[in-house]
C-alpha positions in Angstrom: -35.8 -0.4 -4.7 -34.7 0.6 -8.8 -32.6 3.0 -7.3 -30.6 1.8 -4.9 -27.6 0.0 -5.4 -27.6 -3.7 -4.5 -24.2 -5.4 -5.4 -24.6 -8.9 -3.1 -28.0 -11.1 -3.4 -28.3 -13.5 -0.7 -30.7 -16.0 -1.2 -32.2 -19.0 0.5 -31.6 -21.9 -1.4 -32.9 -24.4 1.3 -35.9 -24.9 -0.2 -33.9 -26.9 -3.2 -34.8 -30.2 -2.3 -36.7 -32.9 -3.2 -39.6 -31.9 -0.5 -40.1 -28.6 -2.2 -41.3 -29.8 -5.4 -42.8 -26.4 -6.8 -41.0 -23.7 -4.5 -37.6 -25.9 -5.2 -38.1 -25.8 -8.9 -38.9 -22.3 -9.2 -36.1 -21.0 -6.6 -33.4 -23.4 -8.6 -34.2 -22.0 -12.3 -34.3 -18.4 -10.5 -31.1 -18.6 -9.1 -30.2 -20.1 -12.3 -31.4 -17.6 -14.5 -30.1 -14.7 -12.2 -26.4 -15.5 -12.1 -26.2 -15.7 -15.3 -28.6 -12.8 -16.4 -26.7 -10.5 -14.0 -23.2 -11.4 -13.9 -22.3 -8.1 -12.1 -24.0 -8.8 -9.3 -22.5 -11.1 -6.5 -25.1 -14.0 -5.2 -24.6 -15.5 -2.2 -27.0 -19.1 -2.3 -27.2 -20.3 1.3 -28.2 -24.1 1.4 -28.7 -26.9 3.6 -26.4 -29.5 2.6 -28.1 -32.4 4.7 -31.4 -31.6 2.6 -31.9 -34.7 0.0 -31.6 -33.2 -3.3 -31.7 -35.1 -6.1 -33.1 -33.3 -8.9 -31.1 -30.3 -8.8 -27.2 -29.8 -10.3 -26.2 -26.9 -7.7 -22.5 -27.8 -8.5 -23.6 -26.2 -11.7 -24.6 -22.8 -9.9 -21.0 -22.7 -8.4 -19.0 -22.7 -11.9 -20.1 -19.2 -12.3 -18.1 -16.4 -10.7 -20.3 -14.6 -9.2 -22.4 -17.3 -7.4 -21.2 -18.1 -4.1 -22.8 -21.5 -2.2 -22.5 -21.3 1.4 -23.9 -24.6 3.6 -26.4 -23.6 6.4 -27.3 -26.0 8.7 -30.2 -24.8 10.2 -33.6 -26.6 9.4 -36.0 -24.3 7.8 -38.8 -22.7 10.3 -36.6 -23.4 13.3 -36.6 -20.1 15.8 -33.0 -20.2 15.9 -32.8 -19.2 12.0 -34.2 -15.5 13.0 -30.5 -15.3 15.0 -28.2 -17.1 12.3 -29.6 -15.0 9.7 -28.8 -11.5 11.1 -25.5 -13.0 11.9 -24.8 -14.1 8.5 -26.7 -11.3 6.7 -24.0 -8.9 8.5 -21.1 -11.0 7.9 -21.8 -11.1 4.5 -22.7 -7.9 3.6 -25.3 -8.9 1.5 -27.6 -6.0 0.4 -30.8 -7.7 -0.5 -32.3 -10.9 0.8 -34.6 -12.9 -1.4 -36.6 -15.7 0.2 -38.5 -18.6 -2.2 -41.0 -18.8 0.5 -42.9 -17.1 3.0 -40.2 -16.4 6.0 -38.1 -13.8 5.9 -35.0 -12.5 8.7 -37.0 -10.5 11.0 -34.1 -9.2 13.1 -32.2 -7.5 10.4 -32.7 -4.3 8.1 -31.8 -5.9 5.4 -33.8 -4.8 1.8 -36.0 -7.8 1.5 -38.2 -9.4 -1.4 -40.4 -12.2 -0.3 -42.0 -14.8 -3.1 -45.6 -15.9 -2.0 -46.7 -18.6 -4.9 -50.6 -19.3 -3.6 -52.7 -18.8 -0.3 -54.0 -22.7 -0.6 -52.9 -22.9 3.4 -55.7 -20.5 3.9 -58.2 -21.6 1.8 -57.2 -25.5 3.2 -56.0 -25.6 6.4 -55.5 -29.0 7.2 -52.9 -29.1 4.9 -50.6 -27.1 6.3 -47.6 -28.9 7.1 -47.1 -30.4 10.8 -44.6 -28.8 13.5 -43.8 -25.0 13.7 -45.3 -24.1 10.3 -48.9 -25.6 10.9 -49.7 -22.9 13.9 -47.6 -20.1 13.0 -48.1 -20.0 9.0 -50.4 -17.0 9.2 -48.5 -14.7 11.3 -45.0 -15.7 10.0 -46.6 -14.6 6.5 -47.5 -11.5 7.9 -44.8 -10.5 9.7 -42.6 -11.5 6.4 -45.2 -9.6 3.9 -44.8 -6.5 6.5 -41.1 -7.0 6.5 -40.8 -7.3 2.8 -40.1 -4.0 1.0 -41.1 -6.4 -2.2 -43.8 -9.1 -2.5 -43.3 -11.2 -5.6 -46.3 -13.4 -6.9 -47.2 -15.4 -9.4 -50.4 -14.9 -10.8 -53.1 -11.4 -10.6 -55.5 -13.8 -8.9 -52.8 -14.5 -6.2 -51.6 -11.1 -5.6 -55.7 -10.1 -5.2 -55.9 -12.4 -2.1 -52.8 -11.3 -0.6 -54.5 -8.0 -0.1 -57.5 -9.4 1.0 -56.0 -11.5 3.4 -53.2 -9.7 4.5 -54.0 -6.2 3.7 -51.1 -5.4 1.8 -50.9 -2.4 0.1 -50.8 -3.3 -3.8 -48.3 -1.1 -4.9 -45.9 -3.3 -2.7 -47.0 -6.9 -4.9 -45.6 -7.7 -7.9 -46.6 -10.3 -10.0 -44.1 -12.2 -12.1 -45.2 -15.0 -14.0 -43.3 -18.4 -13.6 -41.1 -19.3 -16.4 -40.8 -21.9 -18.7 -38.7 -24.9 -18.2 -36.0 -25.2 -20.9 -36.9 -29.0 -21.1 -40.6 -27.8 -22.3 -40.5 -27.0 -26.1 -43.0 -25.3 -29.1 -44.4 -28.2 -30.7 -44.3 -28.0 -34.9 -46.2 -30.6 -35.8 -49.6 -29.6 -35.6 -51.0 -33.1 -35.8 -49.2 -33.7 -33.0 -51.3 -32.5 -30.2 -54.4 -34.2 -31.6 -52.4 -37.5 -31.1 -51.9 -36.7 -27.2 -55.2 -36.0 -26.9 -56.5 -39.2 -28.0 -54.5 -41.2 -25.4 
């Protein structure tokens, strides 16, 4: 994918909510980082404005030129999404489609890149969430890991089950480490941690 040219980014932003605790973090301080890494580039963050969200300043996103925040009001792992998104994918133009999670636009050739955080579902069933997602997790993830020409995780150990449980070809996984939060800082005072410790 280095050399092709990919000018518009869509993204799915629904995931920014206060349900998402881990997936919303990391997809919010992506985005973040993104628009203003690559100011070039045009990003297109699709969101679901009726999707409580208080933890996240996506006002903030929009101040930046190239950041454009378009509502979506379809409920994440509805069918109907599979139809809306080729729709909006080709009305958009967008040339790349980035998804937090582990569903991606089946009925569209859109360049993909797909971000799978952990396989705890499979290690712990019953703690996959009710309705659609608790039947179909496993072959939605497959059909998005197929569909994906990139497979983003998080950690070596991570990336090692995705090819044991999915079979995916490891040139195809990357892993990229989570970043740090800019509220986390180095601590100086080398006492300091001793203290904590103690409590």
């Amino acid at each position: 994918m280095t050399n092709l040219t990919i000018k518009t980014v869509a993204f799915d932003a629904r995931y920014i909510n206060d349900r998402y605790h881990g997936i919303g973090r990391y997809a919010y301080n992506l985005l973040d980082a993104l628009i203003r890494l690559d100011p070039d580039r045009r990003y297109l963050v699709f969101y679901h404005p009726d999707y409580p969200n208080t933890r996240f300043n996506m006002e903030a996103l929009r101040e930046h030129d190239n950041a454009e925040l378009r509502p979506i009001q379809v409920p994440l792992y509805a069918p109907t999404e599979q139809f809306v998104w080729s729709f909006l994918l080709a009305q958009s133009r967008a040339d790349l489609f980035h998804s937090p999670y582990v569903v991606l636009p089946l009925l569209t050739r859109i360049r993909s890149v797909q971000t799978i955080h952990d396989l705890i579902f499979e290690h712990y069933p019953e703690y996959r969430p009710r309705g659609i997602l608790k039947n179909f997790y496993r072959p939605v993830t497959q059909l998005g890991i197929t569909r994906a020409h990139l497979v983003l995780t998080v950690s070596a150990s991570t990336k090692h089950e995705i090819e044991t449980y999915y079979r995916v070809s490891r040139e195809r996984i990357h892993v990229t480490g989570n970043g740090v939060d800019a509220g986390f800082k180095r601590e100086n005072d080398a006492g300091r941690p001793a203290t904590v410790r103690k409590c």
